[in-house]
C-alpha positions in Angstrom: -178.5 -1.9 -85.5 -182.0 -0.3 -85.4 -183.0 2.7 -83.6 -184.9 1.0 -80.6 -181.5 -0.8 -79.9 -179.1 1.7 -78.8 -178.7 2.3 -74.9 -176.9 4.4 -73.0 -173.3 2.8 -71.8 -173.8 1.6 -68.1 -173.1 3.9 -65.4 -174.2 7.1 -67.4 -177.8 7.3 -66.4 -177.9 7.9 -63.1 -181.2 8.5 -60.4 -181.1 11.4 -58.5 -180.2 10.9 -55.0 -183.6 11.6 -52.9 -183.1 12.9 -49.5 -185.0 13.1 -46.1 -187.5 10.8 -47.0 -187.1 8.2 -44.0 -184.4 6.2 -43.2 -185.6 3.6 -45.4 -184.5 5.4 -48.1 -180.8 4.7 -47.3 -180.7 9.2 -46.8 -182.7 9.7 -44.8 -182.6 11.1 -41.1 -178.8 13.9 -41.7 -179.5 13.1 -45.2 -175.8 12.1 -45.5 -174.4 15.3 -44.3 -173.2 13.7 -41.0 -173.7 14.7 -37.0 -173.6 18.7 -36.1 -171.8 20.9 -37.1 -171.3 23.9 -40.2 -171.9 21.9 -42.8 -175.0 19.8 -41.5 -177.1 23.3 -41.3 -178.6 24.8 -43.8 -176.7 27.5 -45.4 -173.8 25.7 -44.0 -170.5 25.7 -45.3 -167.4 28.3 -45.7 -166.5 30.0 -48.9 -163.9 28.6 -51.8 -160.5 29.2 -51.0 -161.2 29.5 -46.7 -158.9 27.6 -44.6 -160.7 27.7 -40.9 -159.4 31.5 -40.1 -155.8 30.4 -41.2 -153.9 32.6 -43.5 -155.2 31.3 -47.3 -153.0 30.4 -49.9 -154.4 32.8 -51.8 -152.8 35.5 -49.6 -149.5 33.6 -48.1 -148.2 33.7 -52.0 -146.2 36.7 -53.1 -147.8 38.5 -55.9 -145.3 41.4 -57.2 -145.0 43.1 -60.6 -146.3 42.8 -63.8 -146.3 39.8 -66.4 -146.4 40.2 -70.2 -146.8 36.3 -70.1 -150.6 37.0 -71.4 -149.4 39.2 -74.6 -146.6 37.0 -75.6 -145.9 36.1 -79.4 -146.3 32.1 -79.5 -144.4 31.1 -82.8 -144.8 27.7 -84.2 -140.7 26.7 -84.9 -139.9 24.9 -88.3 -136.2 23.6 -88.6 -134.0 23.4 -91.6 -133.9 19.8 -92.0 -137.6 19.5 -92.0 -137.8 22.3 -95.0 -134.9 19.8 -96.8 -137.4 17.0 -96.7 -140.6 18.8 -97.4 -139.6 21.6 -99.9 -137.7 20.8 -103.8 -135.1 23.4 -105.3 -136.2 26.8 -106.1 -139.5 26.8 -104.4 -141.0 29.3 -101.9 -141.3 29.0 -98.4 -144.3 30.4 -96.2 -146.9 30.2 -93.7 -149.2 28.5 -96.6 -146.8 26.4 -98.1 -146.1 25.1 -94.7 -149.7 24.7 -93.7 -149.9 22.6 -96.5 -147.3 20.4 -96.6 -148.3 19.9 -92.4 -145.5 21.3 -90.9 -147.5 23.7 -88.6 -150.8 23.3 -87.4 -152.7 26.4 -88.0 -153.1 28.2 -91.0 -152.1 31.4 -89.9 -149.9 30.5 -86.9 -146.6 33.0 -86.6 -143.6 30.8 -88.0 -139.8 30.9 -86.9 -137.6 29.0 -89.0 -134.0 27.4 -87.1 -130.9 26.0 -87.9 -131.1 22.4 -87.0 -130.5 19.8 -89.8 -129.2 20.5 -93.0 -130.0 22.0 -96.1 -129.2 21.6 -99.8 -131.7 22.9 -101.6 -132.3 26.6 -102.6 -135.3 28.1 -101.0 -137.0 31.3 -101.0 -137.9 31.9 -97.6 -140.7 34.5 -96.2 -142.0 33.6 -92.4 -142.4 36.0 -90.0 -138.8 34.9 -88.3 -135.4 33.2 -88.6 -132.7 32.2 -86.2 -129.0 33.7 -87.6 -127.7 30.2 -88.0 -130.8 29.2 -90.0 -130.6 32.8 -92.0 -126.4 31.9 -92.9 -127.5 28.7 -93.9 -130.3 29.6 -96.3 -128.3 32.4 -98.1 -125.0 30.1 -98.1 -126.8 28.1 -100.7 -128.2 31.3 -102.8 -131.1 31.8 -101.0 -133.2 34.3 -99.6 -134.8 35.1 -96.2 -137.9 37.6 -95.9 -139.3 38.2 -92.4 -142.7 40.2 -92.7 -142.8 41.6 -89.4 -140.3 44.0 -87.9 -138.2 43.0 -85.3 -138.6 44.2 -82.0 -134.8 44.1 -81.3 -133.9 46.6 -83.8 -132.2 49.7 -83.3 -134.3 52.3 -81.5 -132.6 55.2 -82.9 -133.4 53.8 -85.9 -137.2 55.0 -85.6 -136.2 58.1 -84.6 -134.0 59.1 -88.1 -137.5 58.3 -89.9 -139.0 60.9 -88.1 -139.2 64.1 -89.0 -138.4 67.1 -86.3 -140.4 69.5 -85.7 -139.8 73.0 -86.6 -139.1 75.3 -84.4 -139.3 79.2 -85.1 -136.0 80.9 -85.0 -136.4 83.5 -82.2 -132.8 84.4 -81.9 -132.9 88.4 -82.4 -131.0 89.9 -86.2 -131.3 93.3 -87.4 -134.2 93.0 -89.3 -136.1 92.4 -86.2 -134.5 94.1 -84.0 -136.0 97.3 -84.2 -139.8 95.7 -83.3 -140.9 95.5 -87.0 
């Protein structure tokens, strides 16, 4: 096949549809915009989302609150019995090792590991989470879990034991300072 032989596929060159130019034409005369009204005159038409004066959709829905649906975590999910399949004894489990072996789809997705399937291999596991069934599982065999980001769902007075108070000056009055000195 040379050069001077390829063609577009039929139908995707089109003309351009000429208007008012006589009735000859096939648009001429209302120019295929029909008899009177809005949209025949120039400048015609209503706006996206009008409804001829009734109440739009836009406004009839209820729109309350706050959604975190934009900021949400996506995690691409992994089970047990595709890590018994993919992975031999003794070998590391992670985001790369995963990638590779085409269990996720991205690189650097966010991994959760589950439970479903079985396992019979020890495995060294570090994603960023893992379901409790899939966690007993893995360390029923000998092996171990790492998640690298903290969880959410941990205790919150946890944080505040790691931080330290602040001092406050002891104003309480003893003789030493009792006397203004």
């Amino acid at each position: 096949m040379a050069e001077y032989d390829l063609k577009a596929p039929i139908g995707a060159v089109k003309r351009k549809k000429i208007r008012g130019r006589g009735n000859g034409s096939g648009r001429g005369r209302k120019c295929g915009r029909g008899d009177k009204g809005q949209n025949s005159r120039a400048g015609g038409g209503v706006r996206l989302g009008f409804e001829g004066g009734q109440m739009p959709l836009y406004r009839r829905v209820a729109r309350r609150g706050f959604s975190n649906a934009r900021f949400r975590k996506q995690y691409s999910e992994v089970n047990l019995g595709s890590l018994e399949r993919k992975f031999e004894n003794g070998e590391t489990v992670d985001t790369a090792a995963l990638y590779q072996r085409g269990l996720i789809s991205r690189p650097r997705a966010r991994v959760k590991i589950l439970g479903k399937g079985s396992l019979t291999k020890t495995l060294s596991v570090t994603v960023d989470r893992v379901s409790e069934s899939a966690r007993g599982k893995i360390v029923e065999l000998g092996g171990t879990v790492t998640e690298s980001q903290k969880s959410k769902t941990s205790d919150p007075g946890e944080a505040n034991e790691k931080t330290p108070e602040a001092k406050t000056p002891d104003m309480s009055v003893t003789e030493e300072n009792k006397d203004g000195e």
